[in-house]
VEXTIKE-768079 format. One record per residue (C-alpha): residue number from 1; residue in three letters; x, y, z. Coordinates in steps of 0.02 Angstrom, whole numbers, plus 50000, padded with zeros to 5 digits. Example, Ala and Ser with C-alpha at 12.3 -4.5 7.8 and 13.67 -1.06 7.14 Angstrom:
<rs>
(r 1; ALA; (50615; 49775; 50390))
(r 2; SER; (50684; 49947; 50357))
</rs>
This chain:
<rs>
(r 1; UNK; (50000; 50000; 50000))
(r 2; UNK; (50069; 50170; 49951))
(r 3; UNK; (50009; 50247; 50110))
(r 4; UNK; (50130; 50353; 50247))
(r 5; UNK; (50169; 50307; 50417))
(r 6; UNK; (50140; 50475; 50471))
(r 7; UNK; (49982; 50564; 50421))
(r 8; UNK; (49861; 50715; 50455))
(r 9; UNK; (49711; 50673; 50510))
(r 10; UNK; (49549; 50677; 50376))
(r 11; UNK; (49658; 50603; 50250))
(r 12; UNK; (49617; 50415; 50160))
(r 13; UNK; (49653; 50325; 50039))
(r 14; UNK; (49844; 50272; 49926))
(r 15; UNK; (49941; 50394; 49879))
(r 16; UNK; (49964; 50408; 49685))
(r 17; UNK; (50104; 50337; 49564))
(r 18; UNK; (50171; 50464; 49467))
(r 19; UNK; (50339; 50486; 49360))
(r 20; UNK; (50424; 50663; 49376))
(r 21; UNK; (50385; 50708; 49192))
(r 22; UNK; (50197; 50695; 49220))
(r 23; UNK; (50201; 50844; 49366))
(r 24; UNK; (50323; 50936; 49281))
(r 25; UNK; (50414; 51020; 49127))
(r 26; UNK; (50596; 50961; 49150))
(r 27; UNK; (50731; 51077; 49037))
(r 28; UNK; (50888; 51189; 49037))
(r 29; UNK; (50928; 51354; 48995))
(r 30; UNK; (50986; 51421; 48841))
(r 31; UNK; (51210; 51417; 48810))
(r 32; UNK; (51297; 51562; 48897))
(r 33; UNK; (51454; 51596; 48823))
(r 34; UNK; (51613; 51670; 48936))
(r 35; UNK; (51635; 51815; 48812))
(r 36; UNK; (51456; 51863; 48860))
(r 37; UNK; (51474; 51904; 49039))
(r 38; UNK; (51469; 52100; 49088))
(r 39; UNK; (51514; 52200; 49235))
(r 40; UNK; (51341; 52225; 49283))
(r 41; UNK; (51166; 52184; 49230))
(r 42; UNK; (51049; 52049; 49267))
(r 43; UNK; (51124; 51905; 49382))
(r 44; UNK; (51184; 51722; 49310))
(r 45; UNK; (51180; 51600; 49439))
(r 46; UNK; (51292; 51427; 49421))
(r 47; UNK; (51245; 51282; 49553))
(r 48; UNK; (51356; 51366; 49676))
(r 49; UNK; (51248; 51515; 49690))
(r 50; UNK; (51090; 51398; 49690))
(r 51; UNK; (51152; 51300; 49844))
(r 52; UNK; (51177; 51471; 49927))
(r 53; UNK; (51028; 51521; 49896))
(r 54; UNK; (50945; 51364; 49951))
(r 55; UNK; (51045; 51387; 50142))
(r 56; UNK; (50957; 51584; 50139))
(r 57; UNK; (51109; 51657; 50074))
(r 58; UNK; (51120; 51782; 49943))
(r 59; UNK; (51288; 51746; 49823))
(r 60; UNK; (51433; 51869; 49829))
(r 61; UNK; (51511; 51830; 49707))
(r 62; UNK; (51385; 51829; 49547))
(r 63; UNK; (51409; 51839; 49373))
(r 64; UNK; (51293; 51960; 49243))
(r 65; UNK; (51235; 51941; 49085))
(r 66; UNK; (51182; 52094; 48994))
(r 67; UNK; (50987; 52154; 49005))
(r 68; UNK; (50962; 52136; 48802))
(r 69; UNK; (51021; 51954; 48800))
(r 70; UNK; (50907; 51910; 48930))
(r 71; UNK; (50753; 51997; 48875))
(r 72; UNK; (50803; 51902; 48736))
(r 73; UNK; (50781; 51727; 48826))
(r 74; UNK; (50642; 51800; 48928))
(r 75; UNK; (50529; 51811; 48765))
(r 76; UNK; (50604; 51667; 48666))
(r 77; UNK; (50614; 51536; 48784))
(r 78; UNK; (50569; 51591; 48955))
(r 79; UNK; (50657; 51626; 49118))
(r 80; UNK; (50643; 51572; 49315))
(r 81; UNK; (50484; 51636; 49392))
(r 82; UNK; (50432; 51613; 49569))
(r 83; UNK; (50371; 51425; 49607))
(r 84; UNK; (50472; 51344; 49501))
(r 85; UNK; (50616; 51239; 49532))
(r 86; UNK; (50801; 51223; 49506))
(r 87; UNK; (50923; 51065; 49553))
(r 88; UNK; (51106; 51072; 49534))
(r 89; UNK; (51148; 50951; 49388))
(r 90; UNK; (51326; 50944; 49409))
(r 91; UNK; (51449; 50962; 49562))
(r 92; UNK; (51350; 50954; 49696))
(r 93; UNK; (51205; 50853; 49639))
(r 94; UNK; (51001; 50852; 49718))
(r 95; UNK; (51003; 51020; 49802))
(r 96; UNK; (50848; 51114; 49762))
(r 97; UNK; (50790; 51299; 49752))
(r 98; UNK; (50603; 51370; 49751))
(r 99; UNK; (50622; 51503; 49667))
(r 100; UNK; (50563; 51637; 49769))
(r 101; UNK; (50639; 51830; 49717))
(r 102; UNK; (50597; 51988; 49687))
(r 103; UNK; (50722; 52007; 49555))
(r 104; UNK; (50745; 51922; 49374))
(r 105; UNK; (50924; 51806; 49335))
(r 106; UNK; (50957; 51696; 49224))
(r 107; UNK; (51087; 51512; 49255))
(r 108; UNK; (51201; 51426; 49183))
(r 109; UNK; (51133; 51281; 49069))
(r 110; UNK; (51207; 51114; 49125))
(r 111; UNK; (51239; 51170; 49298))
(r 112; UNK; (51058; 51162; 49340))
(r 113; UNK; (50893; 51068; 49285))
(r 114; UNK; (50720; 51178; 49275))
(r 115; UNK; (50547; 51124; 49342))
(r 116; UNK; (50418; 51230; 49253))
(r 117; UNK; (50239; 51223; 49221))
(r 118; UNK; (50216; 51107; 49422))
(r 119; UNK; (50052; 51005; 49413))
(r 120; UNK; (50092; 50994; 49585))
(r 121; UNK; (50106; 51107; 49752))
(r 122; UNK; (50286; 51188; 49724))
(r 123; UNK; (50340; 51160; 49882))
(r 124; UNK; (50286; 50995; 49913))
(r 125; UNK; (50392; 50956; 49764))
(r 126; UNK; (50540; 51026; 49826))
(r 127; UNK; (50528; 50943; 50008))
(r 128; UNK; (50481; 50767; 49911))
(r 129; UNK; (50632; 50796; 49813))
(r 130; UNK; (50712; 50818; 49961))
(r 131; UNK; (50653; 50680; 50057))
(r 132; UNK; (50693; 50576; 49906))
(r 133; UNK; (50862; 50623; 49880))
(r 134; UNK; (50941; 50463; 49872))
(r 135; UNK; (50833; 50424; 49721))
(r 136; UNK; (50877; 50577; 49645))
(r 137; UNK; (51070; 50529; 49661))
(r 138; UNK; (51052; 50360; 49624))
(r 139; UNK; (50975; 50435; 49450))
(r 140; UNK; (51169; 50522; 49391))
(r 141; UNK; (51260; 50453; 49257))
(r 142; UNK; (51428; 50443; 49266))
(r 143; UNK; (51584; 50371; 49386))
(r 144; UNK; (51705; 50498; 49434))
(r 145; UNK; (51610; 50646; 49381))
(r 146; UNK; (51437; 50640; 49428))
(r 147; UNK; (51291; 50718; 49326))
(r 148; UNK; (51089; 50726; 49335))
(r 149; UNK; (51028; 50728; 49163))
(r 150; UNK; (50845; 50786; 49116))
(r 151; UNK; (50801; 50601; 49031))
(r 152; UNK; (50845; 50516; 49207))
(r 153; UNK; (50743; 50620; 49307))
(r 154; UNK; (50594; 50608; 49209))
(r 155; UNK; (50607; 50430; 49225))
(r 156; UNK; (50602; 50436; 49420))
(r 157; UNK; (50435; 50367; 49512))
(r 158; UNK; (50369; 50450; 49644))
(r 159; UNK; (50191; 50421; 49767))
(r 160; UNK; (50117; 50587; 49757))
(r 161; UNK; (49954; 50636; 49891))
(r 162; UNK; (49802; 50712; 49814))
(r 163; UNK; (49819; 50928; 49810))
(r 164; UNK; (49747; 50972; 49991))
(r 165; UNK; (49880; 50839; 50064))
(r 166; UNK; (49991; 50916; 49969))
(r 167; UNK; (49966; 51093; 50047))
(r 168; UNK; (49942; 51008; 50217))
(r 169; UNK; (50116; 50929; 50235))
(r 170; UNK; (50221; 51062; 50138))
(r 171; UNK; (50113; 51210; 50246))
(r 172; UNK; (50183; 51095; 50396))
(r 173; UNK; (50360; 51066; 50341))
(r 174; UNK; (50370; 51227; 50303))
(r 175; UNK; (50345; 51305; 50474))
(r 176; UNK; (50464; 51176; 50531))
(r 177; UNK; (50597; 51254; 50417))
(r 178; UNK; (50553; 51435; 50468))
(r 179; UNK; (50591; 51355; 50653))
(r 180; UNK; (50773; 51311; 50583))
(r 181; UNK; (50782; 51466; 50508))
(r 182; UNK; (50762; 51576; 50658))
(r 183; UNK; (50865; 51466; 50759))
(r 184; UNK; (51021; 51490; 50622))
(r 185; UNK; (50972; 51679; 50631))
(r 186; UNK; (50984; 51666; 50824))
(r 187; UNK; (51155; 51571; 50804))
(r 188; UNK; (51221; 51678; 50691))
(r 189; UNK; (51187; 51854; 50781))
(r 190; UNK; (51254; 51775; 50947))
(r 191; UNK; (51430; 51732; 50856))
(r 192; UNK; (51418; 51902; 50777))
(r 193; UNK; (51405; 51976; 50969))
(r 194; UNK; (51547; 51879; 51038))
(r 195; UNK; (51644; 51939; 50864))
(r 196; UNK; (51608; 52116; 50932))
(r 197; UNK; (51621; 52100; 51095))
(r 198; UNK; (51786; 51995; 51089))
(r 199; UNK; (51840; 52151; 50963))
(r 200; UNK; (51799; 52270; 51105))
(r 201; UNK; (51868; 52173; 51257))
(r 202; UNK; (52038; 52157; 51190))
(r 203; UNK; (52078; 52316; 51094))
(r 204; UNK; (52012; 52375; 51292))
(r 205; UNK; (51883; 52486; 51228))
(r 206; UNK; (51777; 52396; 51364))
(r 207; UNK; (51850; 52370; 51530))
(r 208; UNK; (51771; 52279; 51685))
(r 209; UNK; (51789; 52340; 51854))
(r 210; UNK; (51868; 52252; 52014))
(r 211; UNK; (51731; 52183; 52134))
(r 212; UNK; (51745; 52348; 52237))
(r 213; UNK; (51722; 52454; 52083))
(r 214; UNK; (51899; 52509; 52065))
(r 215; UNK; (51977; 52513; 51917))
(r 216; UNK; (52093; 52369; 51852))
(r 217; UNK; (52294; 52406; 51816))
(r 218; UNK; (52349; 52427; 51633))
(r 219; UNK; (52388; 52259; 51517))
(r 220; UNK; (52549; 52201; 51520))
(r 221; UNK; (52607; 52168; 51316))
(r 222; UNK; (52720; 52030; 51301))
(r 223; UNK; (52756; 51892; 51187))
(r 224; UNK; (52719; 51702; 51169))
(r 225; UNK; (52908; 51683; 51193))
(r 226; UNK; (52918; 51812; 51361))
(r 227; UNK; (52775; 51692; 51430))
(r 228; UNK; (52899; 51552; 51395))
(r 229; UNK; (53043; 51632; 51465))
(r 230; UNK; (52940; 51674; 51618))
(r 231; UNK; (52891; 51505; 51658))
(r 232; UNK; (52711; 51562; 51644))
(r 233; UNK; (52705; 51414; 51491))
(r 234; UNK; (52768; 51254; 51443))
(r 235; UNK; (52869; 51290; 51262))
(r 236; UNK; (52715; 51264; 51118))
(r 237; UNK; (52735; 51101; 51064))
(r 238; UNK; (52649; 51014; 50890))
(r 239; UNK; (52631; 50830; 50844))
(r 240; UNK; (52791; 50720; 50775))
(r 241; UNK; (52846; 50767; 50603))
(r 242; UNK; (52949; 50639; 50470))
(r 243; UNK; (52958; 50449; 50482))
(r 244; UNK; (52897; 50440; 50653))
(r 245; UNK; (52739; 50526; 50598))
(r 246; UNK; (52599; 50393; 50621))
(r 247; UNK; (52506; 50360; 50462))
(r 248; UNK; (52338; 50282; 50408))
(r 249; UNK; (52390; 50102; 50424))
(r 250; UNK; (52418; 50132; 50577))
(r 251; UNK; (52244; 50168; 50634))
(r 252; UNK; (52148; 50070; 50754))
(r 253; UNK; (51968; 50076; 50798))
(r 254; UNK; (51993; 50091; 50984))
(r 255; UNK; (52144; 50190; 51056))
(r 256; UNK; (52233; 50360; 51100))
(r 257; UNK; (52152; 50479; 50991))
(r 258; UNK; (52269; 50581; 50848))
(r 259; UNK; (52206; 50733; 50823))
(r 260; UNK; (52209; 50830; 50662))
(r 261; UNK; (52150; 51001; 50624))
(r 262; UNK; (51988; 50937; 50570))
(r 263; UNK; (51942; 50897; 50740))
(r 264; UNK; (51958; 51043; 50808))
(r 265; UNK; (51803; 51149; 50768))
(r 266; UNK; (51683; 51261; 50841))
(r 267; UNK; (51804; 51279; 51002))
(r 268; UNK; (51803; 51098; 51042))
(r 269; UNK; (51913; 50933; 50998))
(r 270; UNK; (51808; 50793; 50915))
(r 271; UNK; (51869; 50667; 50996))
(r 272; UNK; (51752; 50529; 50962))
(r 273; UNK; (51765; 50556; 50777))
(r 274; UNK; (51952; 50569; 50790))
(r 275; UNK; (52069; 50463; 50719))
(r 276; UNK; (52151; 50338; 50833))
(r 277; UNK; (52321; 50256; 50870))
(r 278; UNK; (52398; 50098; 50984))
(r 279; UNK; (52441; 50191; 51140))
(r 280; UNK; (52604; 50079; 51118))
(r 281; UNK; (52658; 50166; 50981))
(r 282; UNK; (52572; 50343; 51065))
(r 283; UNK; (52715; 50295; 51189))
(r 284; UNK; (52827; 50285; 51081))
(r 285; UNK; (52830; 50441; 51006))
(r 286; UNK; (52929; 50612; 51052))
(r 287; UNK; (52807; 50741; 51079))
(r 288; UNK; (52650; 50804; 51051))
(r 289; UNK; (52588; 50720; 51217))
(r 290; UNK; (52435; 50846; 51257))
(r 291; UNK; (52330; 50823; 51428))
(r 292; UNK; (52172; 50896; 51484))
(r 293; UNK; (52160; 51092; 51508))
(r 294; UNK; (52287; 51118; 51374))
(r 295; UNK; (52254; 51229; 51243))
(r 296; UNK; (52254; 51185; 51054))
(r 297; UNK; (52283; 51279; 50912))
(r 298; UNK; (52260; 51232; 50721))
(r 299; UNK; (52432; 51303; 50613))
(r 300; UNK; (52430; 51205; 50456))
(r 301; UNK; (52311; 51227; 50310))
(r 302; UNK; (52177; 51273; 50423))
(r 303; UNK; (52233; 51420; 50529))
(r 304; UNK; (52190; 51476; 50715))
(r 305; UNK; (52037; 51363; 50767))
(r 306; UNK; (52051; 51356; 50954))
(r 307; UNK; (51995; 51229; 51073))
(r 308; UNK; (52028; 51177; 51253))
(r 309; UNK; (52051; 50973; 51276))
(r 310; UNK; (51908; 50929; 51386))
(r 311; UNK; (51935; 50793; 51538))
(r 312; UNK; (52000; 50623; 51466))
(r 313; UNK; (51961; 50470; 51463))
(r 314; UNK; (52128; 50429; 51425))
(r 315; UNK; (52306; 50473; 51472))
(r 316; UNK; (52347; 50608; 51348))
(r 317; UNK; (52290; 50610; 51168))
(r 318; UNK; (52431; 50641; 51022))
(r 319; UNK; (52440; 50812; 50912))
(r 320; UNK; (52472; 50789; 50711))
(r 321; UNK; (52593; 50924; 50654))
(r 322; UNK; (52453; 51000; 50593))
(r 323; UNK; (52400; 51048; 50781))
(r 324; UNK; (52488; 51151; 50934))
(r 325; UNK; (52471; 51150; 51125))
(r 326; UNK; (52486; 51276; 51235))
(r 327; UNK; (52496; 51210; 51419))
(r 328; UNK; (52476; 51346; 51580))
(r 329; UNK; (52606; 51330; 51712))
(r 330; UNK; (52587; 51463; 51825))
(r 331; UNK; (52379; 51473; 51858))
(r 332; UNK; (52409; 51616; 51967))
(r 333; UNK; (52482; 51722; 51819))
(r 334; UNK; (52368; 51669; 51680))
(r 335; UNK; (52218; 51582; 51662))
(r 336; UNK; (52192; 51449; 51531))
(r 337; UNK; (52026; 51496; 51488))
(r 338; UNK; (52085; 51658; 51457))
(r 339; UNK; (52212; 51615; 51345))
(r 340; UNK; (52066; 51523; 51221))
(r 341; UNK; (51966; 51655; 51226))
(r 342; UNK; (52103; 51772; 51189))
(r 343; UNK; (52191; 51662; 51045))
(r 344; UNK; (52020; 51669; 50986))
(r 345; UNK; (51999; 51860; 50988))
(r 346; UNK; (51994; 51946; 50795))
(r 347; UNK; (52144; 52034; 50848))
(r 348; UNK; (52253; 51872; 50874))
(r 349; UNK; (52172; 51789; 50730))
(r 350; UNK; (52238; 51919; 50618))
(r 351; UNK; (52434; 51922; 50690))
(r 352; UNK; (52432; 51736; 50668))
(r 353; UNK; (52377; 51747; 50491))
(r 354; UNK; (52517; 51921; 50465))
(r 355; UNK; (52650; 51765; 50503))
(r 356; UNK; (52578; 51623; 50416))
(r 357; UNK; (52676; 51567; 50249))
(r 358; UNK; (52639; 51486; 50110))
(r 359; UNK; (52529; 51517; 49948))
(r 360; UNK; (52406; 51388; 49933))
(r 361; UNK; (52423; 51287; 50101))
(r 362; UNK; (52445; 51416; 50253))
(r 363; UNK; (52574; 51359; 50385))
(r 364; UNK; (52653; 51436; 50537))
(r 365; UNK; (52784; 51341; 50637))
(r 366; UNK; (52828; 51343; 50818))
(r 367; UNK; (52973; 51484; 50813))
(r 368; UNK; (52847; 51606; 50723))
(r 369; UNK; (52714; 51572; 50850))
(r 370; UNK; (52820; 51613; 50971))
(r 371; UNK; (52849; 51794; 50909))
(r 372; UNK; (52652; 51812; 50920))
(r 373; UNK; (52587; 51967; 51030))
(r 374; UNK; (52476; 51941; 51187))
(r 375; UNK; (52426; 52073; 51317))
(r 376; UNK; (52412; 51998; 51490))
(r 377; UNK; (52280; 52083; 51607))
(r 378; UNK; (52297; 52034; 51799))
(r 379; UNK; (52211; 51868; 51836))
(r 380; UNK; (52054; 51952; 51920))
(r 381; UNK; (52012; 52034; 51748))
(r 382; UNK; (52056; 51880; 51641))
(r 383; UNK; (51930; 51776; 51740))
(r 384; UNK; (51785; 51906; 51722))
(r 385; UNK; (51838; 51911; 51519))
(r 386; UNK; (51846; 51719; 51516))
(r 387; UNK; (51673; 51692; 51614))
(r 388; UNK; (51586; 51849; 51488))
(r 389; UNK; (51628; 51767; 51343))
(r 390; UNK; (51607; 51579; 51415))
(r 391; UNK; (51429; 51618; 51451))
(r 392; UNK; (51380; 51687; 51285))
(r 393; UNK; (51497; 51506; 51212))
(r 394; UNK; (51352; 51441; 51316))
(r 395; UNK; (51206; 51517; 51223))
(r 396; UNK; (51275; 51476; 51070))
(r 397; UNK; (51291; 51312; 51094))
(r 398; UNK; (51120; 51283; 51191))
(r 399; UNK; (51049; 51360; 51002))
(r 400; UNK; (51167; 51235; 50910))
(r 401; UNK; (51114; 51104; 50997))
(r 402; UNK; (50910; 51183; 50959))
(r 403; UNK; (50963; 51176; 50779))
(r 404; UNK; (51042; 50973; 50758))
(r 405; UNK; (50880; 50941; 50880))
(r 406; UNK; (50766; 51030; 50734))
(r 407; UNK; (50856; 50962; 50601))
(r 408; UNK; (50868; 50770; 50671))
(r 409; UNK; (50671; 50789; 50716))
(r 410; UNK; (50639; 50853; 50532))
(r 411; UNK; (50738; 50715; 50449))
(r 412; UNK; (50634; 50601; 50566))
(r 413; UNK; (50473; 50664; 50485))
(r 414; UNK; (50531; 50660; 50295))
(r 415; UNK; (50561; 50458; 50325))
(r 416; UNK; (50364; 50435; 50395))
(r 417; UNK; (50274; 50587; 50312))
(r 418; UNK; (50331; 50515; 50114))
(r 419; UNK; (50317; 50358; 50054))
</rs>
């Protein structure tokens, strides 16, 4: 029976068989050539600009074709209009766009497949599409170098609800995307305040106050190296370089966990996700040993995301080279929780990048980070600038949590609401 698991109430009955070319017009666009691209005019979207557009982004970086050559197309062959859909053809395959503007563009044939003249509810179409994904992909032609093609996609089957159930379910979905939406907003804004704040905080153009209102001494500016010299922190240390440098044979399912740069994201180490090693050949190794309450930096190809490692379960866990720890010695002269939130801080971000080398792959070693400039308050104000910004880390990661949550329970409803 082609009926849902999960279904409003008032509605009976199968749902209907129908291919994709029977509920829609499937076709391209007409051949844009390079030479006919101008500086400004109407905008020519590719399937990069789609998938932005798709997240609630609006493309930066856009191409133009000139108003005559598409009021040309416009009364020829048509353009987008609102309620019809595009899917990226090529690339990154199965994302879809409502179109929804209040502007005309054009897009680049190939790229993208058009759904015009919908015998169905638009946006049910688009959230079935969606939902059926996987049948969408499983539709490309190619091996290395994917493609959707028009004469696939017509071919696909899908159970389609009569018109009201239509509305009904993409009304619903709908509101749950508008959820997501505000959520992201929410996220978003929150990061932007900690940006600003973190901006304001450490260029001291905000200062907090002692507990009996008096006013805090002046920041002392030193260098990685003078915190070194002063004892106040172990010498930065990365993960073993050359021969000794563990590689993928050596992974293990269970183990000390090697962490790359990729695991360090959104101020935390991904540790379950993380590569792992033998902790007999963890032992083995010369450095890169980092314990909980250290602080980690990213220097290699992806530059300057900060984390703090988290209580282990385990001993230690082992830095690539990719990866740097800073370790607090003297708690009474600087607080590690400070020292994220600081390395974190626009204006650290950009001296680490004013050192980095390299064209294509960004690096900075050890003995450049160690020229890197950090102003020391005394330990009073480091705590209350730690414990600001710690509690807005909080809220944004109570609404990133809000937002999987969403997501998970939306992907949860696609799987029962569609047959």
């Amino acid at each position: 029976m082609s009926v849902p698991k999960l279904r409003f109430k008032g509605f009976e009955g199968d749902w209907s068989i129908k291919s994709l070319s029977e509920l829609a017009n499937l076709t391209s666009s007409k051949r844009v050539h390079l030479a006919d691209y101008v500086p400004d005019g109407i905008p020519f979207f590719r399937g990069k600009e789609i998938t932005e557009l798709k997240s609630g982004v609006f493309p930066s970086d856009i191409l133009y074709i000139s108003h005559n050559q598409f009021n040309e197309f416009k009364e020829k062959y048509g353009v987008p209009k609102n309620n019809e859909i595009l899917i990226t053809a090529v690339g990154t395959l199965a994302n879809t766009y409502l179109v929804n503007t209040n502007y005309e563009f054009y897009f680049k044939d190939g790229n993208l497949i058009w759904l015009k003249d919908i015998k169905a509810n638009p946006k049910f179409m688009m959230i079935l599409l969606d939902a059926k994904k996987n049948d969408v992909l499983a539709s490309a032609i190619g091996s290395t170098q994917k493609a959707l093609t028009i004469a696939n996609l017509n071919k696909l089957i899908f159970n389609f609800p009569c018109n009201l159930e239509q509305t009904k379910i993409a009304t619903f979905l709908s509101a749950v995307d508008e959820k997501i939406s505000q959520l992201t907003q929410k996220h978003e804004l929150l990061s932007q305040y900690k940006q600003g704040m973190m901006q304001k905080l450490f260029s001291q153009q905000i200062r907090f106050k002692a507990d009996d209102g008096s006013e805090f001494g002046e920041w002392e500016l030193l260098t990685i190296q003078d915190l070194v010299d002063r004892e106040v922190i172990e010498k930065p240390m990365d993960g073993n370089h050359g021969e000794i440098h563990p590689t993928s044979k050596d992974y293990v399912n269970e183990g000390i966990p090697f962490i790359m740069a990729t695991d360090v994201i959104n101020g935390k180490v991904h540790l379950q996700n993380s590569k792992k090693i033998t902790k007999q050949q963890a032992d083995s190794l010369r450095k890169g040993f980092s314990i909980a309450g250290d602080i980690l930096l990213t220097h290699k190809a992806t530059i300057g995301n900060i984390a703090i490692v988290p209580s282990l379960e385990v001993e230690y866990i082992m830095l690539t080279p990719q990866v740097t720890y800073y370790r607090v010695l003297n708690s009474k002269k600087l607080s590690n929780q400070f020292l994220k939130v600081y390395f974190e801080a626009p204006q650290f971000q950009k001296s680490l990048l004013d050192l980095c080398t390299g064209a294509t792959r960004l690096y900075i070693g050890i003995s450049e980070q160690r020229k890197l400039p950090i102003s020391l308050p005394s330990l009073e104000e480091q705590t209350k600038i730690a414990n600001f910004l710690s509690a807005i880390d909080q809220k944004i990661e109570v609404v990133a949590q809000q937002i999987e949550q969403a997501k998970t329970w939306k992907k949860g409803l696609l799987q029962q609401m569609f047959v």
